[in-house]
Residue frames as a rotation matrix with the C-alpha (Angstrom) as fourth column:
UNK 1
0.588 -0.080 -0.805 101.65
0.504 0.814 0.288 95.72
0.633 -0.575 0.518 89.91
UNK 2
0.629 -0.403 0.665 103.16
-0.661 -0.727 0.185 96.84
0.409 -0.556 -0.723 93.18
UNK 3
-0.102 -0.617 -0.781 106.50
0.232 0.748 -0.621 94.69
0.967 -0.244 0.067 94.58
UNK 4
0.262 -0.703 0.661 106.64
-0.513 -0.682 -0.522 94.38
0.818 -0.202 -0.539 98.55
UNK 5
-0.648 -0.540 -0.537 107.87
-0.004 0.708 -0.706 92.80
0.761 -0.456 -0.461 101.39
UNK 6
0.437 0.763 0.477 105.94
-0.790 0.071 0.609 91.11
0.430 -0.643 0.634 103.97
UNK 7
0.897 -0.015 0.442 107.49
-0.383 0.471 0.794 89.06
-0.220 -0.882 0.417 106.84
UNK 8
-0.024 -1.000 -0.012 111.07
-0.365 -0.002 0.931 89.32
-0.931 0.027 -0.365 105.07
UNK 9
-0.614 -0.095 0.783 109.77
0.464 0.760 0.456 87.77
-0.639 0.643 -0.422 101.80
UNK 10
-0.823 0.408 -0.395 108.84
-0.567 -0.550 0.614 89.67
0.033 0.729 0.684 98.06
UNK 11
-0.163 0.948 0.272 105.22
0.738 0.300 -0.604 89.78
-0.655 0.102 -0.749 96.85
UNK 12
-0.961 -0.094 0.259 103.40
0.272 -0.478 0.835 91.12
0.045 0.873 0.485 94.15
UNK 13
-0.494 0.869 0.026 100.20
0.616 0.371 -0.695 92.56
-0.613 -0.328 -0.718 93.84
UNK 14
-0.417 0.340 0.843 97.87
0.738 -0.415 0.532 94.15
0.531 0.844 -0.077 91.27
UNK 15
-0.841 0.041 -0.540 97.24
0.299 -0.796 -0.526 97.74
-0.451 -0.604 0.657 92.38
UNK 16
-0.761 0.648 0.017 94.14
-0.616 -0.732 0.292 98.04
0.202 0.212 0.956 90.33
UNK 17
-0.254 0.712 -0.655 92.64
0.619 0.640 0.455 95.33
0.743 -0.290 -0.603 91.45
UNK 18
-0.292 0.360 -0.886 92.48
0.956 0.113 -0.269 96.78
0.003 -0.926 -0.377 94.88
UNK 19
-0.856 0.297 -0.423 90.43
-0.190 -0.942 -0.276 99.97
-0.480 -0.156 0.863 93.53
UNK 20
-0.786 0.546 -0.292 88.47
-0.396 -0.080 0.915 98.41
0.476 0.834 0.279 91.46
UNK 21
-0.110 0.854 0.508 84.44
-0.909 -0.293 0.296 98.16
0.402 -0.430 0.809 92.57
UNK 22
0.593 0.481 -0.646 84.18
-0.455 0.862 0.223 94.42
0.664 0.162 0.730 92.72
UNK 23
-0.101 -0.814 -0.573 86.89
0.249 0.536 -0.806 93.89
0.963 -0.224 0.148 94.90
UNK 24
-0.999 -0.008 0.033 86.21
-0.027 -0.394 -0.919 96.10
0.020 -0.919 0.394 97.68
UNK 25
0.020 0.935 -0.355 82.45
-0.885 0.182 0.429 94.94
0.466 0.305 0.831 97.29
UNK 26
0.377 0.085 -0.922 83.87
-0.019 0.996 0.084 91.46
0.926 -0.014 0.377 98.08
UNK 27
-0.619 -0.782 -0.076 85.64
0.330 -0.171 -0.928 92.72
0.713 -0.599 0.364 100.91
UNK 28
-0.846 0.293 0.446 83.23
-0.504 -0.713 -0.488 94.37
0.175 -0.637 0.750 102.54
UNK 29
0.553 0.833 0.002 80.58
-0.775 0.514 0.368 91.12
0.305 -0.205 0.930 102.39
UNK 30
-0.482 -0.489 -0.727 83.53
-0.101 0.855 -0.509 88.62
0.870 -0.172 -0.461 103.62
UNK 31
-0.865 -0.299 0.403 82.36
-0.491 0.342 -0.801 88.35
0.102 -0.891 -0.443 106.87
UNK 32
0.304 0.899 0.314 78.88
-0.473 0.428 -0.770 86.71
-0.827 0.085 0.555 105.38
UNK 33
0.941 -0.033 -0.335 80.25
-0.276 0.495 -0.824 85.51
0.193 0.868 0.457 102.10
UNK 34
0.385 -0.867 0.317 83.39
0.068 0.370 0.927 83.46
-0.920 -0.335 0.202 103.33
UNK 35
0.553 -0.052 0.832 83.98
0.764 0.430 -0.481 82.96
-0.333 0.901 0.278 99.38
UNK 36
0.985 0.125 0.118 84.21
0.166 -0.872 -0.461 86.55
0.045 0.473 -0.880 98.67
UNK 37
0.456 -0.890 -0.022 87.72
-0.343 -0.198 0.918 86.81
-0.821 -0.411 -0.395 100.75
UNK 38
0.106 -0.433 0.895 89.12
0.602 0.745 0.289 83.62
-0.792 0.508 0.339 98.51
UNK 39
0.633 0.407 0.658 88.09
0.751 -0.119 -0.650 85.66
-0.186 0.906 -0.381 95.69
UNK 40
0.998 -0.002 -0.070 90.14
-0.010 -0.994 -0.108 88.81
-0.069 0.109 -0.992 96.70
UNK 41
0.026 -0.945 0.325 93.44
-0.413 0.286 0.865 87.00
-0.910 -0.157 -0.383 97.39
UNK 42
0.108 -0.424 0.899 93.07
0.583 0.760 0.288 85.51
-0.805 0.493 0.329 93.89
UNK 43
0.809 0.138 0.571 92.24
0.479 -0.718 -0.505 89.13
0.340 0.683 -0.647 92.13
UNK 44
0.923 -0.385 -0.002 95.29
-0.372 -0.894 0.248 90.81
-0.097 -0.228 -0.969 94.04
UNK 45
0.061 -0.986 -0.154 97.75
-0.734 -0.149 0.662 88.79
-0.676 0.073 -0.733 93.79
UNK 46
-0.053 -0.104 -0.993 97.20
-0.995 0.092 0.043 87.65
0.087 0.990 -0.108 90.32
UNK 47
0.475 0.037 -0.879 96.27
-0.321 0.937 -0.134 83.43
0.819 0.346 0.457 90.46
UNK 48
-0.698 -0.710 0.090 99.68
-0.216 0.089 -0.972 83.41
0.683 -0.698 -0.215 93.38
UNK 49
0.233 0.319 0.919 97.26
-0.869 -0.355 0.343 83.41
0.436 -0.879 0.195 96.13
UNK 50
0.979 0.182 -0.097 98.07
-0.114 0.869 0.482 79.39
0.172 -0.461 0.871 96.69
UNK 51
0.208 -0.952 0.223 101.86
0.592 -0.059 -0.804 79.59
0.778 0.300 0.552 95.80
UNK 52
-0.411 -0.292 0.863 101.81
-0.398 -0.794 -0.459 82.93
0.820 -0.532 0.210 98.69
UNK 53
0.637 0.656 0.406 99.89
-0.599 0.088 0.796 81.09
0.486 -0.750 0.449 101.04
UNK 54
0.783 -0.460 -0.419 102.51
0.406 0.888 -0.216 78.02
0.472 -0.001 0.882 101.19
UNK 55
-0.298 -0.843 0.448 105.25
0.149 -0.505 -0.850 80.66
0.943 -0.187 0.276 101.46
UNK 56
-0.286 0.147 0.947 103.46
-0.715 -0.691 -0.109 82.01
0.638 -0.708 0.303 104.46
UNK 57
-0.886 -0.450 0.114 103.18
-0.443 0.746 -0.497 78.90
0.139 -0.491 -0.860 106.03
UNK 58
-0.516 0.852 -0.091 99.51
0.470 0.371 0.801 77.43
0.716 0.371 -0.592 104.54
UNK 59
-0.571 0.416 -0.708 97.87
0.665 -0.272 -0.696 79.97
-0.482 -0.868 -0.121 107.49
UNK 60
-0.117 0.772 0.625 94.76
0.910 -0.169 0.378 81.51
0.397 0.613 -0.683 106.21
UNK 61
0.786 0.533 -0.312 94.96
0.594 -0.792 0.144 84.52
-0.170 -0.298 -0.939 108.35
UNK 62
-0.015 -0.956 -0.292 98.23
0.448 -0.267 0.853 85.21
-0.894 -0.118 0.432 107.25
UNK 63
-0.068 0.426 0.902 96.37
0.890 -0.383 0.248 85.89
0.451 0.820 -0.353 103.49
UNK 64
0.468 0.698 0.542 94.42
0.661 -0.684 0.309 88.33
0.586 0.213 -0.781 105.10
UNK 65
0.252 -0.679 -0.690 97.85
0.392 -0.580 0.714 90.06
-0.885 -0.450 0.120 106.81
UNK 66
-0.679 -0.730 0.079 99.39
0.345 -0.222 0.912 90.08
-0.648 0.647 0.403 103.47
UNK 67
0.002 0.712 0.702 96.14
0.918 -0.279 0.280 91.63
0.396 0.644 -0.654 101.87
UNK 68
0.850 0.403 -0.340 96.42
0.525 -0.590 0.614 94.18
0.047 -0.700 -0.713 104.44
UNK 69
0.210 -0.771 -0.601 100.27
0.073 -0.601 0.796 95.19
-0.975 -0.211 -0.069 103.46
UNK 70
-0.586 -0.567 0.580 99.41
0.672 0.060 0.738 95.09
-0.453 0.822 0.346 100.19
UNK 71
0.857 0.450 0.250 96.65
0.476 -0.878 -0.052 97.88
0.196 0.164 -0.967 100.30
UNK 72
0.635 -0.595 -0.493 99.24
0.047 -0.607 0.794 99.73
-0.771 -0.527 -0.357 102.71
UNK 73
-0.418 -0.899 0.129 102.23
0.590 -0.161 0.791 99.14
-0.691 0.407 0.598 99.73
UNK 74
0.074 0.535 0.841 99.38
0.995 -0.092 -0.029 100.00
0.062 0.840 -0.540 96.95
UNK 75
0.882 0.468 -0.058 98.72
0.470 -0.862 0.190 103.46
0.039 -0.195 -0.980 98.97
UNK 76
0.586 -0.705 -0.400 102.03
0.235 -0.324 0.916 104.08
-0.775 -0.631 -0.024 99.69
UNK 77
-0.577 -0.466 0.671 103.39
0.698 0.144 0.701 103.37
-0.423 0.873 0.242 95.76
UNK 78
-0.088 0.548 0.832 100.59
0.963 -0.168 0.213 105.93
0.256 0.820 -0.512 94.99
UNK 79
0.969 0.026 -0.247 101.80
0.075 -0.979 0.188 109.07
-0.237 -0.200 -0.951 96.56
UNK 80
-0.010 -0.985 0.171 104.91
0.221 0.164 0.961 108.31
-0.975 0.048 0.216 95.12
């Protein structure tokens, strides 16, 4: 799991999720398989994805900000 901050406020995410084949599979058919997205916010940030959405003020493109600083923390915790 990687800890970081996103719009002043902790998060958690599973760094192997976001290498792992099925995930970035689902990613790469969201924009035809609306489902697929749902699917990645519940593999990365472990079940949390409703609980992080609420925090982030119930905005669905905010998900797909905080998917997007949690590759960036993943990549960033791995050259470390």
């Amino acid at each position: 799991m990687v800890e970081f901050e996103f719009e002043g406020l902790r998060f958690e995410a599973d760094d192997d999720v976001l290498t792992d084949y099925d995930f970035v599979c689902d990613v790469l058919t969201a924009d035809t398989e609306p489902a697929a997205l749902v699917r990645c916010f519940k593999a990365v940030f472990a079940g949390r994805d409703r609980e992080y959405a609420k925090k982030l003020g119930g905005k669905f493109a905010k998900m797909g900000e905080l998917l997007a600083a949690a590759i960036k923390a993943a990549g960033e915790d791995a050259k470390n």
